[in-house]
C-alpha positions as CSV (number, residue, x, y, z in Angstrom):
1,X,57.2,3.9,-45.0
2,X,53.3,3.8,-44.4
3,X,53.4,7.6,-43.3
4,X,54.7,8.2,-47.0
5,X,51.9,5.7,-48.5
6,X,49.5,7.3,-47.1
7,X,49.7,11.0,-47.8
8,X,50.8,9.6,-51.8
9,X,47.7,6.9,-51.9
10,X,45.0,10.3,-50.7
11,X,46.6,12.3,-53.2
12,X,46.1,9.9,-55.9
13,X,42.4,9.3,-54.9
14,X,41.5,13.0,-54.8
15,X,43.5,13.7,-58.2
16,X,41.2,10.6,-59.6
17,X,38.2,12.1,-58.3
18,X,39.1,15.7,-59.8
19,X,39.3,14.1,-62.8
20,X,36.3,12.5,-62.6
21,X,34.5,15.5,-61.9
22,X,35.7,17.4,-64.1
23,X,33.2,15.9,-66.8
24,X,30.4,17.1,-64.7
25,X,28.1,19.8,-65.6
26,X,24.9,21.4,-63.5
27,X,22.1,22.4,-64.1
28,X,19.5,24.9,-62.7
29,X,15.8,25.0,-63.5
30,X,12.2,25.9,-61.2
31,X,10.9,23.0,-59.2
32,X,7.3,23.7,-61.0
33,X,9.2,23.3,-64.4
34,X,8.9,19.6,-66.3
35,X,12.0,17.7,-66.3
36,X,14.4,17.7,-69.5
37,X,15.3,15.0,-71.9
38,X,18.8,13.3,-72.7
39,X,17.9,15.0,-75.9
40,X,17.0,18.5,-74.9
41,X,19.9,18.3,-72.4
42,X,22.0,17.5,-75.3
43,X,20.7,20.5,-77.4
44,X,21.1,22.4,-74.6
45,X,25.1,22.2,-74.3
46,X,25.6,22.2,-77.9
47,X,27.6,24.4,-79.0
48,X,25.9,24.9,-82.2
49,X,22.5,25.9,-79.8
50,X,21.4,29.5,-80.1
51,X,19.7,31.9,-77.9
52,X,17.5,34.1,-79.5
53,X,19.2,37.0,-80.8
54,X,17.5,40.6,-79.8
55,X,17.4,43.8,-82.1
56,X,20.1,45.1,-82.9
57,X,19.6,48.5,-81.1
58,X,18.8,46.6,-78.1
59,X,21.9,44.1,-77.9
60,X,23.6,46.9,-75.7
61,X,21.3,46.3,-73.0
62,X,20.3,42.3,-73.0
63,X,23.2,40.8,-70.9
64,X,23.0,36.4,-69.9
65,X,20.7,34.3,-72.1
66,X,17.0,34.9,-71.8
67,X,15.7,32.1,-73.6
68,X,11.7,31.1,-74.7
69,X,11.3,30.4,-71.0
70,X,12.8,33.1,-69.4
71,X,10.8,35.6,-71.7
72,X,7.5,33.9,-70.6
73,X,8.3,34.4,-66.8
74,X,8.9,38.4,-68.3
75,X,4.9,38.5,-69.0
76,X,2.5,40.7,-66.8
77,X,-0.2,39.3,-67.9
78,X,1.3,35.8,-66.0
79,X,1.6,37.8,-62.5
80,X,-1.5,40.1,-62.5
81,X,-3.9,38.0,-60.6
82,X,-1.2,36.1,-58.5
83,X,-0.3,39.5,-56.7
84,X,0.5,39.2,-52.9
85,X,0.9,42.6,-52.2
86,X,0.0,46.0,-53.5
87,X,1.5,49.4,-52.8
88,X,1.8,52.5,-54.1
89,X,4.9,55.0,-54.8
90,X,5.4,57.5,-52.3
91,X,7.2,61.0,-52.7
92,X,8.3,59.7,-56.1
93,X,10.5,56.2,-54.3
94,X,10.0,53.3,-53.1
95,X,11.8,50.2,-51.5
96,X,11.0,46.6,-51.6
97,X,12.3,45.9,-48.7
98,X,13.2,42.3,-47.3
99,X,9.9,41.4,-46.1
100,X,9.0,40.9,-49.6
101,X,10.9,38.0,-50.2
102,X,9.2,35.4,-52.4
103,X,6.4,37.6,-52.7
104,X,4.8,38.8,-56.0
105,X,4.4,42.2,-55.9
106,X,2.8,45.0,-57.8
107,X,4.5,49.1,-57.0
108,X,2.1,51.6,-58.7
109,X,2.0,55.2,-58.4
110,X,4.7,57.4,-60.2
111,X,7.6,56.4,-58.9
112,X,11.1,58.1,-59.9
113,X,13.6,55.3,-58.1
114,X,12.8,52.3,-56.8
115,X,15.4,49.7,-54.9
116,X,14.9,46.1,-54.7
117,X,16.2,44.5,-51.6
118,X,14.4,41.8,-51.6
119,X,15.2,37.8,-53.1
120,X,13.0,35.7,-55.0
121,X,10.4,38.2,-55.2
122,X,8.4,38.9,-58.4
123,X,8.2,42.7,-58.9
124,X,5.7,44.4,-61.2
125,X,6.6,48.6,-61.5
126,X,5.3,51.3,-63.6
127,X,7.7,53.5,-65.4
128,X,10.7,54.5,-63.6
129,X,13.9,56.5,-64.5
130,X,16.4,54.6,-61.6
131,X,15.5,50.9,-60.5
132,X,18.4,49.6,-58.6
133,X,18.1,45.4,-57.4
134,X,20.2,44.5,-54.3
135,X,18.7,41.3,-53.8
136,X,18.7,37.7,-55.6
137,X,16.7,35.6,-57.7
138,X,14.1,38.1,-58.4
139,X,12.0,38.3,-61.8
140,X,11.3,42.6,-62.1
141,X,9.3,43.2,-65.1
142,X,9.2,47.5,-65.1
143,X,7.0,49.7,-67.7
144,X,9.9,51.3,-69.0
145,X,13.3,52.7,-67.4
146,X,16.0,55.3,-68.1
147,X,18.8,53.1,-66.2
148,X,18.5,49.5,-64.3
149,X,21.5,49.0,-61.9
150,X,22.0,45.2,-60.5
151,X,24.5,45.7,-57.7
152,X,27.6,43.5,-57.2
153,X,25.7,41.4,-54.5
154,X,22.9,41.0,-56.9
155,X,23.1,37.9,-58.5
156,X,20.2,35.2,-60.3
157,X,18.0,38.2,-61.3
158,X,15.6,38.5,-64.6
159,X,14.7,42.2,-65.5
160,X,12.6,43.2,-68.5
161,X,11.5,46.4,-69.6
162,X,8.3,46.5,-71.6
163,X,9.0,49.8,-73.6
164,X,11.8,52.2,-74.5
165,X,15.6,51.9,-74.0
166,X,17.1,50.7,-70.7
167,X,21.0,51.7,-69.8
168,X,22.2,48.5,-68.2
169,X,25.1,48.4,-65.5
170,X,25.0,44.6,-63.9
171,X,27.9,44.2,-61.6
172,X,26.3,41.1,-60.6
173,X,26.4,37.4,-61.4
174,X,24.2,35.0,-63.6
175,X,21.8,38.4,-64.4
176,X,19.4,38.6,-67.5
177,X,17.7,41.5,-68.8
178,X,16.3,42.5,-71.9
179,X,13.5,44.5,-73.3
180,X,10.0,42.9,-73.3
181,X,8.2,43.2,-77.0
């Protein structure tokens, strides 16, 4: 009888605690940023909240929610002086390679492709025609591009694209990109 009691009572605790966590919810934000409100939590799982919306032109290529926030980490002007590392296109390609990981970094030259290997690296490129990010939790902010690919292993990413029309292909997970203007 208590090898039957058992087996039941574990299965009863763990459907409890399923229950009980199903009325959870998580959230992700940057160490550095201040800590929300009940209130601003709140307004943040409403239903009723709104992104902003983009152009019209441009909703093709905006994909997850780039909000106030996430449009301010999209700025240059905000990376320009904190620059780690500077290096220039070569032969028209270039690759951020791993050792750039939670590095800012600034690719000038003229640069035809550029891959992004690289996680949690801030990325600041001229105008490109193929950018292609491999790695995770990266903010690229690019002069302009002809086509940004985010790979199926590239997940967390912010890329924004200061002038022209982008084709987006985002294979990824949790990805936000949009123009920047």
């Amino acid at each position: 009888m208590k090898t039957v009691r058992r087996p039941l009572a574990l299965s009863f605790a763990l459907l409890i605690a399923g229950c009980a966590l199903a009325g959870c919810s998580v959230r992700v934000s940057d160490a550095g940023a201040a800590t929300s409100t009940a209130a601003d939590t709140a307004a943040s799982t409403s239903p009723t909240a709104a992104a902003p919306s983009p152009s019209p032109s441009d909703s093709a290529n905006v994909r997850g929610v780039v909000d106030d926030e996430r449009m301010a980490k999209l700025q240059r002007s905000r990376w320009s002086d904190k620059v780690t590392q500077h290096v220039a296109c070569v032969d028209g390609a270039y690759t951020v390679d791993r050792n750039a990981d939670a590095l800012v970094v600034e690719v000038t030259g003229d640069c035809r492709e550029v891959t992004i290997l690289a996680s949690a690296a801030t990325v600041l490129l001229p105008a490109v025609d193929e950018l292609s990010v491999q790695g995770d939790g990266n903010i690229v902010i690019v002069a302009a591009a002809r086509e940004i690919v985010l790979d199926t292993g590239a997940d967390a990413n912010l890329v924004g694209w200061e002038s022209g029309t982008a084709v987006v292909k985002d294979a990824g997970t949790l990805n936000g990109t949009t123009p920047i203007s």
